[in-house]
C-alpha positions as CSV (number, residue, x, y, z in Angstrom):
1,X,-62.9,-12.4,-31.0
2,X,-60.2,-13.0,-28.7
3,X,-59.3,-9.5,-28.9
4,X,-62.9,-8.5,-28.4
5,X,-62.8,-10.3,-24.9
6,X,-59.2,-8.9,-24.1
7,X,-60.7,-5.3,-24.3
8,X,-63.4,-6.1,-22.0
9,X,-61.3,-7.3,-19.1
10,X,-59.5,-4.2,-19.2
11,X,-59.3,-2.1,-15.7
12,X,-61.7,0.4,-15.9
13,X,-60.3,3.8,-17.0
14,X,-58.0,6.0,-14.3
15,X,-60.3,8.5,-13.9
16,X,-62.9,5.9,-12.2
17,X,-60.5,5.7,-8.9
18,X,-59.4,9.7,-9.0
19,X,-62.0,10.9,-7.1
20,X,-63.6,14.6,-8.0
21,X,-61.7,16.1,-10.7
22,X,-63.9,18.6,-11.9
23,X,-65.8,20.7,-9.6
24,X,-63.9,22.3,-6.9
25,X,-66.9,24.5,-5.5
26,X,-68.9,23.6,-2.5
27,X,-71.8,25.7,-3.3
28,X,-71.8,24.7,-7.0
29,X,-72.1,21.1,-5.8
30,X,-74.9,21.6,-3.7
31,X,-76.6,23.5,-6.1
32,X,-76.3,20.7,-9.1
33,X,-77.5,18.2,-6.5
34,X,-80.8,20.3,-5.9
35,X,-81.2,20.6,-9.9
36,X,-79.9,17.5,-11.6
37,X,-80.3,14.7,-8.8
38,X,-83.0,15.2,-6.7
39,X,-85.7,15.4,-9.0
40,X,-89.5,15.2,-8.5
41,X,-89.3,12.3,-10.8
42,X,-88.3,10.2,-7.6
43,X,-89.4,11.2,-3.8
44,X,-86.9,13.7,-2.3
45,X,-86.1,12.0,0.6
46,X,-83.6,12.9,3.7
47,X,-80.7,10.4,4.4
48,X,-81.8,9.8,8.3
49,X,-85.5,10.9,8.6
50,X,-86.7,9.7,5.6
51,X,-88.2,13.5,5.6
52,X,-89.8,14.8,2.3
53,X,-88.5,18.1,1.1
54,X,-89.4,20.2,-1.8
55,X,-87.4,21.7,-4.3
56,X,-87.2,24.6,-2.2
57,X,-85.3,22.4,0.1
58,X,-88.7,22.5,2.6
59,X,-88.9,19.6,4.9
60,X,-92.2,18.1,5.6
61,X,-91.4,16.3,9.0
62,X,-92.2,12.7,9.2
63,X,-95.4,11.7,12.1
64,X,-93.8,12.1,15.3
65,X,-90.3,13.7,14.1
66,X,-89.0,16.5,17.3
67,X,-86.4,18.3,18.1
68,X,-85.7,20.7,21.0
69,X,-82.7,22.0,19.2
70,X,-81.8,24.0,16.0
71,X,-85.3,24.1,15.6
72,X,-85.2,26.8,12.7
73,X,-82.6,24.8,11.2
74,X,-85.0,22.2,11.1
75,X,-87.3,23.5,8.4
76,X,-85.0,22.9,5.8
77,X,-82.6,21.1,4.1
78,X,-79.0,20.9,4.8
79,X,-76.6,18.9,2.6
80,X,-74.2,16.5,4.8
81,X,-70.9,15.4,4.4
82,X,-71.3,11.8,6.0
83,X,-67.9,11.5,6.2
84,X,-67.5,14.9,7.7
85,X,-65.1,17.2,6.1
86,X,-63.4,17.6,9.4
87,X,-62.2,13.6,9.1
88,X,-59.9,14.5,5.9
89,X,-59.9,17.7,6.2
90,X,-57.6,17.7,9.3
91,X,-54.9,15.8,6.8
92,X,-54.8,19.2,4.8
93,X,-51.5,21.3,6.5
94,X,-53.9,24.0,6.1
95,X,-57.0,23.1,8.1
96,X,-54.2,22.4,11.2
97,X,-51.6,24.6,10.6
98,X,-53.2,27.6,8.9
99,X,-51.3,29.7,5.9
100,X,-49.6,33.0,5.7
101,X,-52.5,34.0,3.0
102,X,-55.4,32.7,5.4
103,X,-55.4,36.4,7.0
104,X,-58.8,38.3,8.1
105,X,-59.8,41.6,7.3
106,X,-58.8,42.1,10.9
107,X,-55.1,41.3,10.0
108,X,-55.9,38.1,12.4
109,X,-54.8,34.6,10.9
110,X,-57.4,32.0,10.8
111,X,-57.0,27.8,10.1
112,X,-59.2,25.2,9.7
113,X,-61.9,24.8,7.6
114,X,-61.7,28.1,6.3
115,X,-58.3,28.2,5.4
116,X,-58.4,24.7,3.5
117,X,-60.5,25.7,1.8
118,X,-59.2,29.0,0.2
119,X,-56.0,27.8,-0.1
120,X,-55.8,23.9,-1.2
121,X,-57.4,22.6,-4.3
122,X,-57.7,19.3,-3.6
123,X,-59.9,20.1,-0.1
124,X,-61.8,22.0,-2.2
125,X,-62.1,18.9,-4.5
126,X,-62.9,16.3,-1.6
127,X,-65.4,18.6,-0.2
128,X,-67.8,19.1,-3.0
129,X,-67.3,15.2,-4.0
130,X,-71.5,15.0,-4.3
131,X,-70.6,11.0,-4.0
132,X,-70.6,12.2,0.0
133,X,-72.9,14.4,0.1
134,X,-76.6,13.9,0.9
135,X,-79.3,15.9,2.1
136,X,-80.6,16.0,5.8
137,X,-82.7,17.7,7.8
138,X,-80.8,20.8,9.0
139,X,-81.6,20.2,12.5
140,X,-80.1,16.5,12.5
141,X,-76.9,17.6,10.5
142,X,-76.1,20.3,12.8
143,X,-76.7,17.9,16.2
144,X,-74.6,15.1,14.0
145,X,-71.7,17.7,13.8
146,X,-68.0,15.5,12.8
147,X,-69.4,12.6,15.2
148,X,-68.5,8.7,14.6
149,X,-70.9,6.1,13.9
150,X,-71.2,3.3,15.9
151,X,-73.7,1.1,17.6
152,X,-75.9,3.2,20.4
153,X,-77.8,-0.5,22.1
154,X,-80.8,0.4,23.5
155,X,-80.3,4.3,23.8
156,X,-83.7,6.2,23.2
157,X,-83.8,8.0,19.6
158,X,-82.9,11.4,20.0
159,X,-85.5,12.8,17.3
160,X,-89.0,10.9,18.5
161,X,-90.0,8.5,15.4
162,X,-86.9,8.9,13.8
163,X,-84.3,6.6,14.7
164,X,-81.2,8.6,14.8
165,X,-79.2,8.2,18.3
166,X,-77.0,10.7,19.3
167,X,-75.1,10.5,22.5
168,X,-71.8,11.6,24.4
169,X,-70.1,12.4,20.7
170,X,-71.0,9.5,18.7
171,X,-74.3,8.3,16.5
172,X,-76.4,5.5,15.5
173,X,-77.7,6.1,12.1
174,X,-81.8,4.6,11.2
175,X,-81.3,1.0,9.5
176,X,-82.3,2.7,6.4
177,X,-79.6,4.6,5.8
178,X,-76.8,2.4,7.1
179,X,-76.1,0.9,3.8
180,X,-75.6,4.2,1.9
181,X,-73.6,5.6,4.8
182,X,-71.2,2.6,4.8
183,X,-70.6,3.1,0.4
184,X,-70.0,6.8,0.7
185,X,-67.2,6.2,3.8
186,X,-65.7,2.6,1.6
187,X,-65.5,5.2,-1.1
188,X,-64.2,8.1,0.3
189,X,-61.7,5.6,1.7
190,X,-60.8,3.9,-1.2
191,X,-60.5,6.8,-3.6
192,X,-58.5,9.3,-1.5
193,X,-54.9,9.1,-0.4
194,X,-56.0,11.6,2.6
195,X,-58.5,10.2,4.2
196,X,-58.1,6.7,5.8
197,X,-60.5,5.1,8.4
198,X,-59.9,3.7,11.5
199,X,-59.7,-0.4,11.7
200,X,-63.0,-0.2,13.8
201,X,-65.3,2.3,12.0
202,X,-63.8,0.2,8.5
203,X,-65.2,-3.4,9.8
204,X,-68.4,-1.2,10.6
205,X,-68.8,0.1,6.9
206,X,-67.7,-3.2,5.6
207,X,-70.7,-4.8,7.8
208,X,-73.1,-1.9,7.1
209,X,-72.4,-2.7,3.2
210,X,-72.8,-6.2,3.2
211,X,-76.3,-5.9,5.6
212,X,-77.6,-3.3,4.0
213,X,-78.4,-4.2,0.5
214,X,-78.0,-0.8,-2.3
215,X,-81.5,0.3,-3.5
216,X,-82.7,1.3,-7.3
217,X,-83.0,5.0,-6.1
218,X,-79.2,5.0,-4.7
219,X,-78.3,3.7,-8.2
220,X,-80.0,6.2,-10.1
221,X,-78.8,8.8,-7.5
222,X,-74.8,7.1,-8.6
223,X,-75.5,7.7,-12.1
224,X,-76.7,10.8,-12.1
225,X,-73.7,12.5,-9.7
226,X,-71.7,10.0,-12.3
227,X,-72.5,12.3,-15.5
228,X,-72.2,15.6,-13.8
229,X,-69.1,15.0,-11.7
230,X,-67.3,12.4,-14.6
231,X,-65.8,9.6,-12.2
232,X,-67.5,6.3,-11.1
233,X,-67.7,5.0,-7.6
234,X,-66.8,1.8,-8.4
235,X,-68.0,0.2,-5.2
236,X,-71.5,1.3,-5.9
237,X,-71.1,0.3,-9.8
238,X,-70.5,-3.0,-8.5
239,X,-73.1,-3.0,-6.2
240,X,-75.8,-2.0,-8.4
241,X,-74.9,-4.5,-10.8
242,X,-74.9,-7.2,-8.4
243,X,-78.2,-6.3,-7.6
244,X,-79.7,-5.9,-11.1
245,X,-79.8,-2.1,-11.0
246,X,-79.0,-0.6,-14.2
């Protein structure tokens, strides 16, 4: 018995804290996401909207959603890296130096997103990490760009009835998806050696977690990208658990 008991305070495997180790592609990612996680057995929902979207990635807008740009990107879904790839990515020698193979067709060299991404495995790893990536209406990922959250105050929403804020290069997420952004940053944060927050936006995502309780879909969601990925986000184990989510 005593043996028994040792074995289950064991740390969890390794892998749990490695991060992506098996998929390095981008579009395979997305694609799994669209097929294995968002299923019609629960409402396909957008991250900030709250927007329903078929599994043709159509967005029926919620009553009163506008935008006066990207408009065409606005009919469909886009998945968003809500810790934007540019926050590690700019750790990767590549992304900010470039690399003697990151060469055009024009002989012109090229850096940045690009060339992380051809040349360094673990970018490639870190970007397809479906742990941070969720889907949003194409119009709001494109007008959130690489921008901070913070706290906007009283600023007016910037798509009518949906709450988003965005202003002079920073955003104010919806209460309802404050908790789910605040585990995918802790966990991005905690699981990779290149990418580290700032003191500020980390008491944000430590506030946002605690305020912001996890939900049974967000669980489900965990142990779906869980199986197809192979690692656990051991913040959002907890969490569920806490909560009575299995």
């Amino acid at each position: 018995m005593r043996y028994f008991i040792f074995l289950l305070l064991l740390p969890l495997p390794v892998i749990a804290n490695q991060g992506n180790q098996t998929n390095n592609s981008f579009h395979k990612a997305k694609k799994m996401l669209e097929k294995s996680v968002y299923l019609a057995d629960h409402e396909r929902k957008t991250i900030y909207c709250d927007a329903d979207f078929d599994e043709k990635k159509q967005v029926t807008f919620p009553p009163g959603f506008n935008t006066t740009k990207y408009i065409k990107r606005a009919k469909k879904v886009e998945w968003e890296h809500v810790v934007p790839a540019e926050n590690f990515g700019r750790n990767f020698k590549e992304w900010r130096e470039g690399d003697t193979q990151c060469i055009n067709s024009k002989g012109k060299s090229f850096k940045g997103r690009r060339c992380a991404e051809k040349m360094n495995q673990q970018y490639r790893l870190m970007q397809s990490d479906m742990y941070n990536l969720y889907p949003a209406i194409g119009a709001v990922n494109a007008m959130r760009s690489n921008y901070n959250f913070v706290m906007l105050n009283d600023l007016p929403a910037s798509f009518g009835s949906c709450a988003m804020k965005i202003s002079s290069r920073k955003v104010e997420p919806p209460a309802q998806s404050r908790g789910m952004i605040a585990r995918s940053y802790l966990y991005m944060d905690q699981t990779y050696a290149l990418y580290s927050m700032s003191k500020q936006q980390r008491q944000l995502m430590h506030a946002w977690n605690q305020q912001f309780p996890v939900t049974h879909w967000e669980c489900i969601r965990g142990q779906r990208i869980n199986t197809l990925q192979g690692n656990i986000n051991d913040l959002l184990m907890q969490s569920c658990a806490l909560a009575g989510f299995r």
